[in-house]
mmCIF file of the N, C-alpha and C atoms, coordinates in Angstrom:
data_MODEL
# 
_entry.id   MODEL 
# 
loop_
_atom_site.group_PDB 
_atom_site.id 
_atom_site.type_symbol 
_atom_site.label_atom_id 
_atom_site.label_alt_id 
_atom_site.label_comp_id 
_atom_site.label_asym_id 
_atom_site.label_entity_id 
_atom_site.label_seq_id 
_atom_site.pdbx_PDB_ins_code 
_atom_site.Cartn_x 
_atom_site.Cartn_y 
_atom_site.Cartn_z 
_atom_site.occupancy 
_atom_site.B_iso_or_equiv 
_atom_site.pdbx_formal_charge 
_atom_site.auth_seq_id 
_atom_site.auth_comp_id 
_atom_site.auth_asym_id 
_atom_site.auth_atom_id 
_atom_site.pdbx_PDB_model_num 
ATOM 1   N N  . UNK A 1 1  ? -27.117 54.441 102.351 1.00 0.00 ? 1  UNK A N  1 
ATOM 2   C CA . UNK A 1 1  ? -28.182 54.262 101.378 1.00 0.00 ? 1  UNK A CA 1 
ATOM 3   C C  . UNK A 1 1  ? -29.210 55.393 101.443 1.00 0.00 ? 1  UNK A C  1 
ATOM 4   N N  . UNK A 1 2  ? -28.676 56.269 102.293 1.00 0.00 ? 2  UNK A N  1 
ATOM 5   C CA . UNK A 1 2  ? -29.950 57.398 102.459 1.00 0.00 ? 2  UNK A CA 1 
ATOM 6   C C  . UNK A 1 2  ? -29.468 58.345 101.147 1.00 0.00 ? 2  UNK A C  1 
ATOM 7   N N  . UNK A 1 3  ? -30.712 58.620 100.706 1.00 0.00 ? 3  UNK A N  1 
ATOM 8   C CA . UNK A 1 3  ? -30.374 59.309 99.170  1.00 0.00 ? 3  UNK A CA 1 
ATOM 9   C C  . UNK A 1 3  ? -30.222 60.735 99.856  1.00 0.00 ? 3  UNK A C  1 
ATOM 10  N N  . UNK A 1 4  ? -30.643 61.400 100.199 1.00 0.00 ? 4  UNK A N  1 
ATOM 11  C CA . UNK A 1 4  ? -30.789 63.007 100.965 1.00 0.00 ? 4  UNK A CA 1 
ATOM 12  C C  . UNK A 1 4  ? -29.537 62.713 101.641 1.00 0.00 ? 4  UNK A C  1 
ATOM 13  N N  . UNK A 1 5  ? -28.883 62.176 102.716 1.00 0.00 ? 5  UNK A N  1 
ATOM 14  C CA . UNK A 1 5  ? -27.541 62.491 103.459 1.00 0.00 ? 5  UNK A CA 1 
ATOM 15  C C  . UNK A 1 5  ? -26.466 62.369 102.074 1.00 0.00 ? 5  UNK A C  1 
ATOM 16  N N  . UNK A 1 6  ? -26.466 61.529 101.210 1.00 0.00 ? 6  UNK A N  1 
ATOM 17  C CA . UNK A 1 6  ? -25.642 61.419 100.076 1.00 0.00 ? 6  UNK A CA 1 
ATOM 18  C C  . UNK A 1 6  ? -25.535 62.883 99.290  1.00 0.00 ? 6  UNK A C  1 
ATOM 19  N N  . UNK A 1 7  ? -27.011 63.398 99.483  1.00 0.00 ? 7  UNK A N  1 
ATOM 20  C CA . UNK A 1 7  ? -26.867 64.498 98.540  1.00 0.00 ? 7  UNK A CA 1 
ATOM 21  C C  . UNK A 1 7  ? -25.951 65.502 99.293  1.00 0.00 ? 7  UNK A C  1 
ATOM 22  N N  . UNK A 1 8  ? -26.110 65.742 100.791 1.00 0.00 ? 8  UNK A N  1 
ATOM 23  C CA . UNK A 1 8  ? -25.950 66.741 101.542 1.00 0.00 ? 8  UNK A CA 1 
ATOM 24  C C  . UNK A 1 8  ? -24.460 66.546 101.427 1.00 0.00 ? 8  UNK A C  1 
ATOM 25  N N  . UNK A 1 9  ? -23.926 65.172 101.600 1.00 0.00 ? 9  UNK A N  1 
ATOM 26  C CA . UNK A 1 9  ? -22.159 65.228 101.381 1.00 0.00 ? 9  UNK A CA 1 
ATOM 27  C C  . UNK A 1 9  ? -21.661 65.609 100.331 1.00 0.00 ? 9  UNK A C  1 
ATOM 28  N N  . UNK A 1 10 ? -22.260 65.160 99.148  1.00 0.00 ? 10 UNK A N  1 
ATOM 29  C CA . UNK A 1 10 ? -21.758 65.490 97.489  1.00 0.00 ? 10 UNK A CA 1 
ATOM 30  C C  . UNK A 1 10 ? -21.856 66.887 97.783  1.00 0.00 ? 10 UNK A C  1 
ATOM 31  N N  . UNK A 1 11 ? -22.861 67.373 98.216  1.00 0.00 ? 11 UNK A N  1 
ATOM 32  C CA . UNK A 1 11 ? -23.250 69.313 98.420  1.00 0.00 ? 11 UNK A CA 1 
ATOM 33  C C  . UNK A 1 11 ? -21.675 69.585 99.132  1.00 0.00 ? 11 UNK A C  1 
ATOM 34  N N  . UNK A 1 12 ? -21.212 69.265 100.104 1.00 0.00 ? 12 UNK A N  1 
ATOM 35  C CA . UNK A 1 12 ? -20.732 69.176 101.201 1.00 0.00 ? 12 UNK A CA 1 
ATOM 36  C C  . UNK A 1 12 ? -18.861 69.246 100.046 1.00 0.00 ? 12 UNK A C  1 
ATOM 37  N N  . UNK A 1 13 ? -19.009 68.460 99.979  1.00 0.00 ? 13 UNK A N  1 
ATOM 38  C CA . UNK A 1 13 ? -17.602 68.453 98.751  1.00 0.00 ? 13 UNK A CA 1 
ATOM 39  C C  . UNK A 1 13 ? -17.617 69.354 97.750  1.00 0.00 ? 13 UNK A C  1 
ATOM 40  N N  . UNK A 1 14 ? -18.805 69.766 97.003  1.00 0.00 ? 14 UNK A N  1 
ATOM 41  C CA . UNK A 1 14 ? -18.596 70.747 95.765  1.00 0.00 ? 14 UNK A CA 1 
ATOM 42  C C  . UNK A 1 14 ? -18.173 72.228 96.537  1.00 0.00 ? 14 UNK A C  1 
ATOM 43  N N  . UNK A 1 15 ? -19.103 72.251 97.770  1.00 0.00 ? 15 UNK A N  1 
ATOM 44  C CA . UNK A 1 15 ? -18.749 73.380 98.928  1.00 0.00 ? 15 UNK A CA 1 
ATOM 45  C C  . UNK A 1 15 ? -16.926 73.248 98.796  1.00 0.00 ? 15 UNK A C  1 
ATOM 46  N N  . UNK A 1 16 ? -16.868 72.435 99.445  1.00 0.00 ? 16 UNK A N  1 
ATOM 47  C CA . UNK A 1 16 ? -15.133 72.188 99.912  1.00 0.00 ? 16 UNK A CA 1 
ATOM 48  C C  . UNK A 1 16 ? -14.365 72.797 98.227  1.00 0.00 ? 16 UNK A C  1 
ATOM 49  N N  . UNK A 1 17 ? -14.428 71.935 97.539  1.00 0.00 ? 17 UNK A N  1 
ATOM 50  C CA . UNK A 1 17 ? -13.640 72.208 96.253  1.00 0.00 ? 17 UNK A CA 1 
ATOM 51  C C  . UNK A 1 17 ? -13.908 73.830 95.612  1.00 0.00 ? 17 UNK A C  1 
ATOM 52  N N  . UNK A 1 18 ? -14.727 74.635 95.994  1.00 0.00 ? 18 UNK A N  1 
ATOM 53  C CA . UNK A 1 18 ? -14.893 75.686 95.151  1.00 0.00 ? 18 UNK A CA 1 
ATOM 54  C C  . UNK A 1 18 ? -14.267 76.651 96.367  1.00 0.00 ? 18 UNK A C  1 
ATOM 55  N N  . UNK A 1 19 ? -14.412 76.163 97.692  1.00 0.00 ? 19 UNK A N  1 
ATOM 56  C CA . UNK A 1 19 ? -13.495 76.907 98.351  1.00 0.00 ? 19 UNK A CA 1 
ATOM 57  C C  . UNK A 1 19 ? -11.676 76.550 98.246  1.00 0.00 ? 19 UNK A C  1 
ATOM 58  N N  . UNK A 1 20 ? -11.602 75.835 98.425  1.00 0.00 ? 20 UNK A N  1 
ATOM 59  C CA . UNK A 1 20 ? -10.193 75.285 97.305  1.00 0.00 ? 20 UNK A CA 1 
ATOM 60  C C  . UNK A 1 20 ? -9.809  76.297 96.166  1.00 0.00 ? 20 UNK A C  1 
ATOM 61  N N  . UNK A 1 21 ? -10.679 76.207 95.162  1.00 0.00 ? 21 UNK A N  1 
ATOM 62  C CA . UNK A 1 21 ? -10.233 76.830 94.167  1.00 0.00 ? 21 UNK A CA 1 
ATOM 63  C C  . UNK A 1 21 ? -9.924  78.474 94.303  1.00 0.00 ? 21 UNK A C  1 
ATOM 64  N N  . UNK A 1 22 ? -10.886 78.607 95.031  1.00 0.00 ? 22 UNK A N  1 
ATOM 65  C CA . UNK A 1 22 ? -11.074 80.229 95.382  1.00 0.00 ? 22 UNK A CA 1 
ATOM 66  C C  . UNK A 1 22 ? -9.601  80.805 96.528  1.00 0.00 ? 22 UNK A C  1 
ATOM 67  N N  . UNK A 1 23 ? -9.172  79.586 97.723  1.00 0.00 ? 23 UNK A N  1 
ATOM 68  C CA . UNK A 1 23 ? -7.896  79.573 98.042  1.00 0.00 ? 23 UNK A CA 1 
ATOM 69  C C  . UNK A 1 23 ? -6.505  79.897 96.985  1.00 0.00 ? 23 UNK A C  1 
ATOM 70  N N  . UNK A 1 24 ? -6.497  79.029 96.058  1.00 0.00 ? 24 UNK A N  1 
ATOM 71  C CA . UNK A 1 24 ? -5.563  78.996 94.567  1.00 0.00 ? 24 UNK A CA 1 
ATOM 72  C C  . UNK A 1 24 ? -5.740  80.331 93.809  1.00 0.00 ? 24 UNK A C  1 
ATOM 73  N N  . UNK A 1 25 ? -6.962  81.146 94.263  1.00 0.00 ? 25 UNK A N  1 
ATOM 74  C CA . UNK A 1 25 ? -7.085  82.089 93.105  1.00 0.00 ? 25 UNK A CA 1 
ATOM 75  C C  . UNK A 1 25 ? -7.833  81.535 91.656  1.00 0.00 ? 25 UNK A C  1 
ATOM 76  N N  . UNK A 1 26 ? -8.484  80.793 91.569  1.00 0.00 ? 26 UNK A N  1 
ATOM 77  C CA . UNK A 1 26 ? -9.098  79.901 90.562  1.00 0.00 ? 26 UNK A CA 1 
ATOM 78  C C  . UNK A 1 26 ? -10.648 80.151 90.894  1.00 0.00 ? 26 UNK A C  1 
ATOM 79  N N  . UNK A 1 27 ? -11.318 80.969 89.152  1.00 0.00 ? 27 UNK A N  1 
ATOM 80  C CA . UNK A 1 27 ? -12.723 81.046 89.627  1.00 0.00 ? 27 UNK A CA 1 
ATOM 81  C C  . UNK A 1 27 ? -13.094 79.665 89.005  1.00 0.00 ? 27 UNK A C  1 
ATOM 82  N N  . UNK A 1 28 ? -13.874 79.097 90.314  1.00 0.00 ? 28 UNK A N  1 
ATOM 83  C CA . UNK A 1 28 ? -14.273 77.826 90.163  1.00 0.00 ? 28 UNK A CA 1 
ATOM 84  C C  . UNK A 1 28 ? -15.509 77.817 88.915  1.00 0.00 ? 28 UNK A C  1 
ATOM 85  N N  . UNK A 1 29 ? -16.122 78.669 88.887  1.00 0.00 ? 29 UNK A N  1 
ATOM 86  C CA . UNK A 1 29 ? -17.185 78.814 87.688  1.00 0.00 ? 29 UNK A CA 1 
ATOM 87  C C  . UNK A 1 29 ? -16.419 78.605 86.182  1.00 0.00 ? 29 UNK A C  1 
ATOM 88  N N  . UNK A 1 30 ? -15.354 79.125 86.177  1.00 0.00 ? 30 UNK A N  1 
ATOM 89  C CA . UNK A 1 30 ? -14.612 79.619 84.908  1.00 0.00 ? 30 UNK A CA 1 
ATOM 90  C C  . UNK A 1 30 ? -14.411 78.002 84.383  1.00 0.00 ? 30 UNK A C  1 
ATOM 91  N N  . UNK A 1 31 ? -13.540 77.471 85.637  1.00 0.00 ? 31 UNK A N  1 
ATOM 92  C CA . UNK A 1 31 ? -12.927 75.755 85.782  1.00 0.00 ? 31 UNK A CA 1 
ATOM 93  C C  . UNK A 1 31 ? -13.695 74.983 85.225  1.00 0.00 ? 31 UNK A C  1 
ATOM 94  N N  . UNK A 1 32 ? -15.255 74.606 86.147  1.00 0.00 ? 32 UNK A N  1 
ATOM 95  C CA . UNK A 1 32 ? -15.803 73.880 85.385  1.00 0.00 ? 32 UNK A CA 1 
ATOM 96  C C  . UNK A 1 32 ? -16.779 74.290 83.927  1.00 0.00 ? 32 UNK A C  1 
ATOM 97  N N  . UNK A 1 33 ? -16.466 75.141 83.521  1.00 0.00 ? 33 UNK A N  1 
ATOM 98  C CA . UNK A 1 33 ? -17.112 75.875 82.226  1.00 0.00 ? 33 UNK A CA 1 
ATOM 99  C C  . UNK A 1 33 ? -15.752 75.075 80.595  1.00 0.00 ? 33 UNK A C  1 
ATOM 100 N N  . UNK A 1 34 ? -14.585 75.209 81.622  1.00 0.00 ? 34 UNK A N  1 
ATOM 101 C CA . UNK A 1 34 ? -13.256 74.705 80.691  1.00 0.00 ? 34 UNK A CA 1 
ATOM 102 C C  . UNK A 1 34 ? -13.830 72.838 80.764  1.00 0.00 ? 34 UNK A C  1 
ATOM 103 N N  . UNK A 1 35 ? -13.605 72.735 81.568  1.00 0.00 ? 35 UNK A N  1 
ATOM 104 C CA . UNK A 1 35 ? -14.018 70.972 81.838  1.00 0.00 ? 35 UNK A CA 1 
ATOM 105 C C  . UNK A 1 35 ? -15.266 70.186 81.434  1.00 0.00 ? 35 UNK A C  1 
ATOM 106 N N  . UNK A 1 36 ? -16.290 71.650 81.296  1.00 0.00 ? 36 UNK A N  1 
ATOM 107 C CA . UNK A 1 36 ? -17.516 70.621 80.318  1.00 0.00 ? 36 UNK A CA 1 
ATOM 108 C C  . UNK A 1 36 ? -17.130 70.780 78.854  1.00 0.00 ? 36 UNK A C  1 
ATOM 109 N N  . UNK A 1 37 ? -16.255 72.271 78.736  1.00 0.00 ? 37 UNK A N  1 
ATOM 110 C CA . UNK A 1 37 ? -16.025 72.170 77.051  1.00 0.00 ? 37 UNK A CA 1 
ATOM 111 C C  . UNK A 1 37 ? -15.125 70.710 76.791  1.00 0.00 ? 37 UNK A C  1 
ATOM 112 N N  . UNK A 1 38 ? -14.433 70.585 77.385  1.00 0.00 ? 38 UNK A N  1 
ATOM 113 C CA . UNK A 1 38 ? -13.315 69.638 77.119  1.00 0.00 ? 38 UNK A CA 1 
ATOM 114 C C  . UNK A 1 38 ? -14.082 67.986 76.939  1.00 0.00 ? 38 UNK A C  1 
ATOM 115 N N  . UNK A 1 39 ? -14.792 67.518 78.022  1.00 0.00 ? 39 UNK A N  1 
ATOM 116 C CA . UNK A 1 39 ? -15.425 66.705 78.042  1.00 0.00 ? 39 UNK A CA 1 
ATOM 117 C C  . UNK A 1 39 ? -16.692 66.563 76.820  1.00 0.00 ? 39 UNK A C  1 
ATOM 118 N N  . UNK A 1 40 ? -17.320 67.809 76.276  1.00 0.00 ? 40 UNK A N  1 
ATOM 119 C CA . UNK A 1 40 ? -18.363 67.997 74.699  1.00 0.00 ? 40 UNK A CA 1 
ATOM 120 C C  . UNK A 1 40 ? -17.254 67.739 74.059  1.00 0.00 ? 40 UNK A C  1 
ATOM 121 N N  . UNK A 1 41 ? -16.149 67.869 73.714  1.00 0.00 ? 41 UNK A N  1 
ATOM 122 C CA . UNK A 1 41 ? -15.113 68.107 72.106  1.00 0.00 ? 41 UNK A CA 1 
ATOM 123 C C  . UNK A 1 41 ? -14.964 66.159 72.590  1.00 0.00 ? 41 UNK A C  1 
ATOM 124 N N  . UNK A 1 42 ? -14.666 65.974 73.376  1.00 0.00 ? 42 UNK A N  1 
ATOM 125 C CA . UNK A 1 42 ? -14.104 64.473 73.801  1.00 0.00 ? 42 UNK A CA 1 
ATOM 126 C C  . UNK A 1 42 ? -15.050 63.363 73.784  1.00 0.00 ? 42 UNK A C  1 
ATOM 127 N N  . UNK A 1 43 ? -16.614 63.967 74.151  1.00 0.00 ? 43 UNK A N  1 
ATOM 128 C CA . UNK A 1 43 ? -17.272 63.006 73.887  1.00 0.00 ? 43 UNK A CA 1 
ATOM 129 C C  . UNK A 1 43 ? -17.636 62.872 72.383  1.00 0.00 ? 43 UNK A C  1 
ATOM 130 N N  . UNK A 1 44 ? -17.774 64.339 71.773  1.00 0.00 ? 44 UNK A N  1 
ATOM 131 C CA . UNK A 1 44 ? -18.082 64.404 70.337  1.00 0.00 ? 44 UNK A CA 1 
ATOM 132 C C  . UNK A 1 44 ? -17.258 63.423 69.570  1.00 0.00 ? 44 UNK A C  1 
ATOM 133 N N  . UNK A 1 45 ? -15.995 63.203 69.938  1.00 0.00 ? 45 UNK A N  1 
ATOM 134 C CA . UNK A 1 45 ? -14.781 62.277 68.743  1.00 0.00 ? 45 UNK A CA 1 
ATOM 135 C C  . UNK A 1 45 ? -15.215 61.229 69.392  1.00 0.00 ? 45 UNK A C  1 
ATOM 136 N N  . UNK A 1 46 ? -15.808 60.864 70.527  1.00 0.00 ? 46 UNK A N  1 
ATOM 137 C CA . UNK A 1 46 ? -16.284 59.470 71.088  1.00 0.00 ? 46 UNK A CA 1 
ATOM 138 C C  . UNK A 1 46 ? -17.737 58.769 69.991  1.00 0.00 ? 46 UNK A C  1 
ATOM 139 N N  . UNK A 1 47 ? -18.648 59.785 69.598  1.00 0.00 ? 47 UNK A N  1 
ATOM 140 C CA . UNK A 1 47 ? -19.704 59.751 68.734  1.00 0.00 ? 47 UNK A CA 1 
ATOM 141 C C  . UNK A 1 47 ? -19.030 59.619 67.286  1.00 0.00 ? 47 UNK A C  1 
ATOM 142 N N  . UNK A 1 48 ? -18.514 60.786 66.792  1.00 0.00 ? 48 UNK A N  1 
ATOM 143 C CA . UNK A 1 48 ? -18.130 60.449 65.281  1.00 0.00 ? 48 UNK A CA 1 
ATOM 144 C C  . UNK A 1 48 ? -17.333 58.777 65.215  1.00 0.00 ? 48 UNK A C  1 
ATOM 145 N N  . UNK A 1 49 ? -16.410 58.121 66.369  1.00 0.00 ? 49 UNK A N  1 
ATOM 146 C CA . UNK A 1 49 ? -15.996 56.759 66.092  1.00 0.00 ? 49 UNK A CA 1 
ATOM 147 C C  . UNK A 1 49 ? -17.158 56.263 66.046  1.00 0.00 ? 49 UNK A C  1 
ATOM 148 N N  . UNK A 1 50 ? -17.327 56.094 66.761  1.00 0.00 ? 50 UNK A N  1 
ATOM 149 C CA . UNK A 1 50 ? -19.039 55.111 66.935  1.00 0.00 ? 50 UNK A CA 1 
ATOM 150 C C  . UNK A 1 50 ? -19.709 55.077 65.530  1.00 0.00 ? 50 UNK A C  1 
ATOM 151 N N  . UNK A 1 51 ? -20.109 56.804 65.149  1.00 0.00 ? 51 UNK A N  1 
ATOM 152 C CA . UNK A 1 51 ? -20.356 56.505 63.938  1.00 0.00 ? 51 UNK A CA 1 
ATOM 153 C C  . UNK A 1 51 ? -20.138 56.304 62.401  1.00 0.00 ? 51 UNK A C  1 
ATOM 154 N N  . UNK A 1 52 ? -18.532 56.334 62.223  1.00 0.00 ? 52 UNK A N  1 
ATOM 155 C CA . UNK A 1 52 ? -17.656 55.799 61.446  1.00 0.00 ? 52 UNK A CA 1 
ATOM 156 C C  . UNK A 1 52 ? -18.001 54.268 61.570  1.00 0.00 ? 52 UNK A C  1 
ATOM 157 N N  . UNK A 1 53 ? -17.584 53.539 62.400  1.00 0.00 ? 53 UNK A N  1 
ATOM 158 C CA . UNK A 1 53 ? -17.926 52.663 62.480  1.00 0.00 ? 53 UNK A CA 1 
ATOM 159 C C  . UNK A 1 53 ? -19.542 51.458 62.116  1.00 0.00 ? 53 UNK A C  1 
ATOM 160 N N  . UNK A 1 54 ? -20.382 52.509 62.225  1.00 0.00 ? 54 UNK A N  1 
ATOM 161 C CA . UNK A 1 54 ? -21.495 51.756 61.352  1.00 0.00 ? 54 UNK A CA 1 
ATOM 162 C C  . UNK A 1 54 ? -22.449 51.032 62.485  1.00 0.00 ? 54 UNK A C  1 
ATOM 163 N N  . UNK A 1 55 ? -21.704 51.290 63.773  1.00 0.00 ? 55 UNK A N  1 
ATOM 164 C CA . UNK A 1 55 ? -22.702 50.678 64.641  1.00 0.00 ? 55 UNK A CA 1 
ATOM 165 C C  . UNK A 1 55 ? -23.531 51.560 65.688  1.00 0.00 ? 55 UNK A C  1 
ATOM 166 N N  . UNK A 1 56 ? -23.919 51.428 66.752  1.00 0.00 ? 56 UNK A N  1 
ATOM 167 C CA . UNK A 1 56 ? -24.436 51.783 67.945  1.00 0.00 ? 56 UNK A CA 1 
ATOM 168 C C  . UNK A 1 56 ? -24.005 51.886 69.078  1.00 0.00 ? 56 UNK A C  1 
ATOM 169 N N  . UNK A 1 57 ? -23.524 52.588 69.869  1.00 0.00 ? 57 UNK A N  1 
ATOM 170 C CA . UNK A 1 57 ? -22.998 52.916 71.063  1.00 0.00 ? 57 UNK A CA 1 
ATOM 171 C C  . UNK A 1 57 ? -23.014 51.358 72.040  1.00 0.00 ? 57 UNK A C  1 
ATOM 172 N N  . UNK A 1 58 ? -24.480 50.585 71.558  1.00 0.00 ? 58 UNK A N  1 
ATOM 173 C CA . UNK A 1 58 ? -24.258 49.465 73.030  1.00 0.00 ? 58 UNK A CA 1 
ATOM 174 C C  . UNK A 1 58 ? -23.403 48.241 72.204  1.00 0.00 ? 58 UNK A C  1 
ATOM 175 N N  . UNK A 1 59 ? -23.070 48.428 70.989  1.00 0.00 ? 59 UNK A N  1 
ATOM 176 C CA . UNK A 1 59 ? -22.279 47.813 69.937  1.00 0.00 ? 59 UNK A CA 1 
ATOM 177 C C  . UNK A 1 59 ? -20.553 47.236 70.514  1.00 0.00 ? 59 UNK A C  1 
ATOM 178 N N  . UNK A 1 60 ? -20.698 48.455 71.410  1.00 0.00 ? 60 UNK A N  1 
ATOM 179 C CA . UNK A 1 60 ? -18.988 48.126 72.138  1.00 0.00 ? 60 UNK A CA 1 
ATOM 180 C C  . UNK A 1 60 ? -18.994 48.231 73.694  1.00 0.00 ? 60 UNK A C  1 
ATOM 181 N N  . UNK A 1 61 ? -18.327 47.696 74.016  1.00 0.00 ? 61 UNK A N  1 
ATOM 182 C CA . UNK A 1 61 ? -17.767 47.785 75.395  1.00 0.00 ? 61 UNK A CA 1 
ATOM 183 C C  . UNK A 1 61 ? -17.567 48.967 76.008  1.00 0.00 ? 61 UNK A C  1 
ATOM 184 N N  . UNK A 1 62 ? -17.792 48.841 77.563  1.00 0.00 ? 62 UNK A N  1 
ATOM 185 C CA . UNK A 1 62 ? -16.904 50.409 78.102  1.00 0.00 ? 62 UNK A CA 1 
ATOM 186 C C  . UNK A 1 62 ? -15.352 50.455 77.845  1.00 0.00 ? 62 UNK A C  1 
ATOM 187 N N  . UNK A 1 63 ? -14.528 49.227 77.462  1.00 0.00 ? 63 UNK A N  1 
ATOM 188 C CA . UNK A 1 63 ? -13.240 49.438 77.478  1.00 0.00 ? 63 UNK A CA 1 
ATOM 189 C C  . UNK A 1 63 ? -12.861 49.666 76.262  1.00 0.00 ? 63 UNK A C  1 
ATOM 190 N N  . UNK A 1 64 ? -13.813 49.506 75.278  1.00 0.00 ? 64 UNK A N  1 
ATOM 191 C CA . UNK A 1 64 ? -13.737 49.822 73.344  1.00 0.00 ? 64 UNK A CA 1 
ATOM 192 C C  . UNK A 1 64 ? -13.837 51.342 73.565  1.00 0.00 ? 64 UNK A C  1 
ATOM 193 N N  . UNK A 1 65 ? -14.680 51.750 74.467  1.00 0.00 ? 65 UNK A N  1 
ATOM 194 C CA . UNK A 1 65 ? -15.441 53.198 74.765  1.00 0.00 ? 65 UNK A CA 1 
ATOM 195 C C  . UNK A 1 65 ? -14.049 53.934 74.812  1.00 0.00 ? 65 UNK A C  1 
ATOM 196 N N  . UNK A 1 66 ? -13.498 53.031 75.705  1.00 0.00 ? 66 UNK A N  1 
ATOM 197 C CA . UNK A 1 66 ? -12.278 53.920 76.604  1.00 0.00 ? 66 UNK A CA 1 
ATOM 198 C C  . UNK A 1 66 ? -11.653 54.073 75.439  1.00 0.00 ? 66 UNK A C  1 
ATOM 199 N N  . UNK A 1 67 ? -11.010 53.542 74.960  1.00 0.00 ? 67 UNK A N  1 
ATOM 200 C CA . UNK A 1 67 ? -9.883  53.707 74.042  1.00 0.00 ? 67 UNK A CA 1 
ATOM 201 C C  . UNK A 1 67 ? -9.678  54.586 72.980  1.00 0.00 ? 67 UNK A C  1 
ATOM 202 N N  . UNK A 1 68 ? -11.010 54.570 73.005  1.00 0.00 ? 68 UNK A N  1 
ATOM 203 C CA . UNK A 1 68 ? -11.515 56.172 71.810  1.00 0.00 ? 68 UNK A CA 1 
ATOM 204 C C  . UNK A 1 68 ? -11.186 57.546 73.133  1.00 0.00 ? 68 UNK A C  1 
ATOM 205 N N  . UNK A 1 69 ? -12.058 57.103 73.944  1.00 0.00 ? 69 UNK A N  1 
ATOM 206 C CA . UNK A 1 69 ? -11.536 58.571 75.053  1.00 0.00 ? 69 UNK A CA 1 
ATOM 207 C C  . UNK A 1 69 ? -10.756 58.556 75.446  1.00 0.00 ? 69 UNK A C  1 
ATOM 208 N N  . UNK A 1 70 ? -9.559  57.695 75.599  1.00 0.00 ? 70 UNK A N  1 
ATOM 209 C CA . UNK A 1 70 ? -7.720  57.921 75.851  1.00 0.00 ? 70 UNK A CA 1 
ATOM 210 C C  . UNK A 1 70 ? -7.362  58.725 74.402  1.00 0.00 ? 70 UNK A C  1 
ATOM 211 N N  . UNK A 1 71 ? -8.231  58.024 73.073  1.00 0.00 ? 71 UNK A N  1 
ATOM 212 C CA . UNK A 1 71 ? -7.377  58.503 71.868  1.00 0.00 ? 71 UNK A CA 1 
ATOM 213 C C  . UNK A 1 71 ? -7.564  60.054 71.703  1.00 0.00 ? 71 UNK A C  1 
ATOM 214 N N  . UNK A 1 72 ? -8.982  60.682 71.872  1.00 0.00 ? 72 UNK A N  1 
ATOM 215 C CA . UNK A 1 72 ? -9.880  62.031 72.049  1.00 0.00 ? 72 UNK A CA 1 
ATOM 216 C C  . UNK A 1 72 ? -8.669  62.833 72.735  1.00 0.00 ? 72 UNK A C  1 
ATOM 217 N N  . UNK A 1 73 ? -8.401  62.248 73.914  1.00 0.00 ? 73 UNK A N  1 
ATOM 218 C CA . UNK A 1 73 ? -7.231  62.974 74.952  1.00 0.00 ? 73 UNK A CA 1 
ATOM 219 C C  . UNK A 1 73 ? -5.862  63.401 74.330  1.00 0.00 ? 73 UNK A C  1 
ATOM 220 N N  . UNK A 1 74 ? -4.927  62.360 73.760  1.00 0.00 ? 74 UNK A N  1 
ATOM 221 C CA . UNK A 1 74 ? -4.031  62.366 72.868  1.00 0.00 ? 74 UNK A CA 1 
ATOM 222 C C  . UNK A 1 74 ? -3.987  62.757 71.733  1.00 0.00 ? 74 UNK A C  1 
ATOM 223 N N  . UNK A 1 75 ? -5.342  63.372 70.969  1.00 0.00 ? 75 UNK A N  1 
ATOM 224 C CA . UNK A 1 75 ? -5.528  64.021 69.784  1.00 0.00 ? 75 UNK A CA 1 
ATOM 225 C C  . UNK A 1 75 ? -5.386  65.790 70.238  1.00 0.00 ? 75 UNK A C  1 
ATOM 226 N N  . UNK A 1 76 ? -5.914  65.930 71.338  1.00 0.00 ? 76 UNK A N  1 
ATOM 227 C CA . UNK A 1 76 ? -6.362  66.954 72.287  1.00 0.00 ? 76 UNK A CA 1 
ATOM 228 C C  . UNK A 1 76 ? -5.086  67.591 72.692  1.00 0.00 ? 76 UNK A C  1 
ATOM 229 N N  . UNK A 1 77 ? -4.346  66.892 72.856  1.00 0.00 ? 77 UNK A N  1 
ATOM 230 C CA . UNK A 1 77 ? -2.883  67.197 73.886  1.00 0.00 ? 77 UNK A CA 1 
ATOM 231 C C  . UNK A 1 77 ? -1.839  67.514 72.517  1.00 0.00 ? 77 UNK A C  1 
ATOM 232 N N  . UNK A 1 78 ? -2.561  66.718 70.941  1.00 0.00 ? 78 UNK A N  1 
ATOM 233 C CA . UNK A 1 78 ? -1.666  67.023 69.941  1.00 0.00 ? 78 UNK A CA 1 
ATOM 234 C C  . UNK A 1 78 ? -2.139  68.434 69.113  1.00 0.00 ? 78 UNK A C  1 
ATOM 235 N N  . UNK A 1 79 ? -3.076  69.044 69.652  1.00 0.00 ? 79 UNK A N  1 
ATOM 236 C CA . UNK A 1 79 ? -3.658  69.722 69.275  1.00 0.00 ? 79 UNK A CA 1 
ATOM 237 C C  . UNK A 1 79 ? -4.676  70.019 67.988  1.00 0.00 ? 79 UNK A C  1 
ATOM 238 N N  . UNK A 1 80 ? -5.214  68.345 67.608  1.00 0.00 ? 80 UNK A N  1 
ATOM 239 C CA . UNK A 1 80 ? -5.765  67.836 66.715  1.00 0.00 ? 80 UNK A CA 1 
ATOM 240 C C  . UNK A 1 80 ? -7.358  68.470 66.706  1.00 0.00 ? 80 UNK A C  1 
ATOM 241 N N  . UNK A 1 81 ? -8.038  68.890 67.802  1.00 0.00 ? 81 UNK A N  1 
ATOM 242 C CA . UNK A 1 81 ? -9.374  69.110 67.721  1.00 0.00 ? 81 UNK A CA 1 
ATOM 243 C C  . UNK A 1 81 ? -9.273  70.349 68.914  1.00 0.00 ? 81 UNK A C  1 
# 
């Protein structure tokens, strides 16, 4: 429950993983630069349902949520957006 030792491990892991990547040959900067774009285009088709729909985000469930961000993924992979 200590908020500061929590931070120092999360610190402690992003450490670990960017040395990882840098092992692979992977600039870890580049990585997560691809992974926030991906996650903006994914949340964006998460917003336009929502607002097709006519309602408000607390309007649905996290598992209504999901199903739009499984569909975002599978539009993504079809090369739809």
């Amino acid at each position: 429950q200590d908020q500061k030792k929590i931070e120092e491990e999360v610190g402690d892991l992003f450490f670990a993983l960017v040395n990882i990547a840098r092992f692979l040959g992977i600039e870890a900067e580049f990585a997560l630069s691809r992974c926030i774009e991906k996650f903006k285009k994914r949340f964006s088709y998460l917003e336009e349902q929502v607002e097709r729909s006519g309602a408000d985000f607390s309007s649905f469930s996290l598992e209504e949520l999901d199903c739009w961000w499984e569909e975002a993924k599978r539009e993504e992979k079809k090369g739809g957006f």
